[in-house]
C-alpha positions in Angstrom: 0.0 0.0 0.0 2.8 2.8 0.8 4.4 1.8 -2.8 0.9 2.9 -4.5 1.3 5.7 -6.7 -0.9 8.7 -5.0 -3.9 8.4 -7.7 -4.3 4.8 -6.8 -4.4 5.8 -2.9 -7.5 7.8 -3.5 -9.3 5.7 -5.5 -8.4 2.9 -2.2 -9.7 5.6 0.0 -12.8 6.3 -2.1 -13.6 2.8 -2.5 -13.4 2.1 1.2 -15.4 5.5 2.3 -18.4 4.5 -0.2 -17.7 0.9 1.6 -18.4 2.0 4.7 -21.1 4.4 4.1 -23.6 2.0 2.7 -23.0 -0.1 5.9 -26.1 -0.9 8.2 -24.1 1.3 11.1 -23.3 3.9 9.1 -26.3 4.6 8.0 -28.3 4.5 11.3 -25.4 6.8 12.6 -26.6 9.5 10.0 -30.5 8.6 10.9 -29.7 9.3 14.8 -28.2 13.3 13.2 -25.1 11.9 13.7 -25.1 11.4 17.0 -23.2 8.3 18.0 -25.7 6.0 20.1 -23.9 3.4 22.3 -24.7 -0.3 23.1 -25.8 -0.7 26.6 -24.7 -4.1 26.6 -21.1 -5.2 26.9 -19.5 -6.9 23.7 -17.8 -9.5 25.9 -19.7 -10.1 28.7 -23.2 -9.5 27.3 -24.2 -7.6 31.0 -25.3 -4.3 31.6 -23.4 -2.0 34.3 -21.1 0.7 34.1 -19.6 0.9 30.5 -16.5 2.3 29.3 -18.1 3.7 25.3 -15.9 3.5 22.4 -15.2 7.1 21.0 -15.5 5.9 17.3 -18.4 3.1 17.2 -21.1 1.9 19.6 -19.2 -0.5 21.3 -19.0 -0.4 25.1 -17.3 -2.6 27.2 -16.5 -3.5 30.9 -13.2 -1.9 32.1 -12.5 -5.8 33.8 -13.5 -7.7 30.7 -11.1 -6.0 28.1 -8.0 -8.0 27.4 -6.1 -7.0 29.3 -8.0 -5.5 32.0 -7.7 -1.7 32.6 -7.6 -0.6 36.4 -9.5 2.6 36.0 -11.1 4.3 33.0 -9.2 6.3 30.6 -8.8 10.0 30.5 -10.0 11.2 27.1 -10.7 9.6 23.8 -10.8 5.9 24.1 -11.1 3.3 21.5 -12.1 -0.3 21.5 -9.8 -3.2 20.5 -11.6 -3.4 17.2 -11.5 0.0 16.4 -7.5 -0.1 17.4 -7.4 -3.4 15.5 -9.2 -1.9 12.2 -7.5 1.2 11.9 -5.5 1.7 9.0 -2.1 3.4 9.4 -2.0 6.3 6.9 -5.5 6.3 6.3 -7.0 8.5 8.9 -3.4 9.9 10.3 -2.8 11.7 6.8 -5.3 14.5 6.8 -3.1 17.1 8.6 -0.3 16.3 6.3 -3.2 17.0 3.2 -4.1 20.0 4.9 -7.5 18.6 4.7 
């Protein structure tokens, strides 16, 4: 991917934005006004309770049932192992460097 000739990097990008904005999520997303709306059930446990929320999707997870554990909840912006896991070096980093 870092090889690819710039022209081919945007039509990546392109393909994978028009991906993701015909996906179920997305889509309710822009129904809610683009408000994020949060699970209220964690994604490992399956339990209600006091839920750390994922600053990019509606995941929400125990603090005890991440892997590994955290002690306390994070200060700031937090995101969930599959949003960590899923993210794209390059992709969403570049912007600044754009100027965009």
């Amino acid at each position: 991917y870092p090889a690819l000739p710039l022209a081919a990097k945007l039509r990546l990008l392109s393909f994978l934005v028009d991906l993701y904005m015909s996906t179920e999520a997305t889509r309710a997303h822009l129904a809610a006004g683009g408000v994020l709306i949060s699970e209220d059930h964690c994604r490992v446990c399956r339990c209600e309770g006091e839920l750390l929320c994922c600053d990019e999707c509606p995941a929400v997870h125990h603090i005890g049932c991440l892997s590994p554990p955290l002690a306390a909840v994070p200060e700031g912006a937090w995101r969930c192992p599959q949003c960590v896991q899923n993210s794209v070096r390059g992709v969403s980093d570049c912007a600044p460097a754009l100027g965009v």
